[in-house]
N, C-alpha and C positions, 0 to 999 in steps of 0.2 A: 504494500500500500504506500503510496508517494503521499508528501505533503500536502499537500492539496485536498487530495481523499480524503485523509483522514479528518483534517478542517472540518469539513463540508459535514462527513459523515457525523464525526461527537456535535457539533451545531445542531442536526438536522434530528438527532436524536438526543435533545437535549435534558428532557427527565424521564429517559427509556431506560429503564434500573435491569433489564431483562436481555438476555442473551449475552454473547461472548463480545468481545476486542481483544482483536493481537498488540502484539507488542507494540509495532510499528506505530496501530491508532495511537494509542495511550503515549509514547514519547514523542513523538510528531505534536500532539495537542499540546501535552505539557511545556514543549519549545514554543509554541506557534503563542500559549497562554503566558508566559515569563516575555517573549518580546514585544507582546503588544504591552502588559504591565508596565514593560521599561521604557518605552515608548509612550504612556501615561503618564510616569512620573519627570519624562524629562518634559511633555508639555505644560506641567502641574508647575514646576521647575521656569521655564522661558514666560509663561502665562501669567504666573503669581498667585493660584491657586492651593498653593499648597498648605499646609497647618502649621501659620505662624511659624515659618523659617525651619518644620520639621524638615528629617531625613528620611521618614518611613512614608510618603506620598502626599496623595492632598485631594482635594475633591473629585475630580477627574481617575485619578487611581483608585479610589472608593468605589465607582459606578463601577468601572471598569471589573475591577475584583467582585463586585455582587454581580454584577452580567456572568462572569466565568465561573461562579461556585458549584451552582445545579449539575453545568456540564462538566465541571471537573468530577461533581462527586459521582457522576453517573458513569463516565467515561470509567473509573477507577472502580467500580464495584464490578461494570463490565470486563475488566479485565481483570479480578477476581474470582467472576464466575472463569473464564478461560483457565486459571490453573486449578480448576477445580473445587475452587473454597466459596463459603456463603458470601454474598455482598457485606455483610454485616461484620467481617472481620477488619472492616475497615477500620471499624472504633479502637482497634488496636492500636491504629496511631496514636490515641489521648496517652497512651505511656510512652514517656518522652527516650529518647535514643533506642532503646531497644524494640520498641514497637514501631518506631522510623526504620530500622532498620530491616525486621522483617516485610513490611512493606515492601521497603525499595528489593528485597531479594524477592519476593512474590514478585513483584510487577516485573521484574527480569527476566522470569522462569520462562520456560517453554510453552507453550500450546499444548493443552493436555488432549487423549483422543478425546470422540464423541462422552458427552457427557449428561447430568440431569439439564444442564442449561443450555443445551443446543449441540450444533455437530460443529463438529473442529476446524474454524473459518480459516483455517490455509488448505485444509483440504475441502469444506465446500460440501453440502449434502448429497451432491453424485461424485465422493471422493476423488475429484482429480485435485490437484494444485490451484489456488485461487479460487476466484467465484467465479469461474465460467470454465465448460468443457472444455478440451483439448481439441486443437483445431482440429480438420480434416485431414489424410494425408494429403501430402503435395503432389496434384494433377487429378484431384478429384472436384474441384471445383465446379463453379456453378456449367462452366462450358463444356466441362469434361475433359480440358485438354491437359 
């Protein structure tokens, strides 16, 4: 899944708590959600927006951060469900470093097979590779030639 896909995709499913994300959606989003932040707070920054001469952002980073919560927690439980664990082990991160840590090694993990939460999105429910069949062989096209 390319950048762009994945955008589009945790966007478009933005409080869908159900089925799988590979790896790629889940860090693609989390780059694509940290440079728009930081992009937020450097116009909070040039604007004069931001909380009395703070360093942690400013109004503009605020909206920002509540616009990407839903789809972060969603994207992140979905990618939970892919190694196989309940959405709900998320609240592991409220314990600090170690609960950070298993996270970040959960959302690392592999792609687990077919599972209770769906079939295994790199191989796709007519298991080939991706979400779509494997082409035709070459010179069976639509011409025949």
């Amino acid at each position: 899944m390319d950048f762009m896909t994945a955008v589009r995709t945790c966007l478009s499913k933005y409080v869908d708590f159900s089925g799988r994300a590979r790896r790629s959606e889940y860090w693609y989003f989390a780059l694509f959600s940290f440079l728009v932040s930081l992009a937020a707070s450097i116009v909070d920054a040039v604007i004069g927006t931001d909380y009395d001469g703070a360093t942690s952002g400013g109004l503009i980073q605020t909206v920002v951060s509540l616009a990407f919560f839903l789809p972060s927690l969603a994207v992140a439980v979905r990618r939970l469900h892919d190694t196989d664990r309940s959405g709900w082990w998320i609240l592991i991160g409220l314990i600090p470093i170690i609960g950070w840590i298993l996270l970040i090694v959960w959302f690392c993990t592999d792609s687990k097979a077919d599972n209770q939460y769906g079939p295994n999105p790199k191989t796709g429910p007519t298991g080939h590779p991706g979400d779509y069949p494997p082409p035709p062989a070459y010179g069976s096209g639509q011409y025949g030639g």
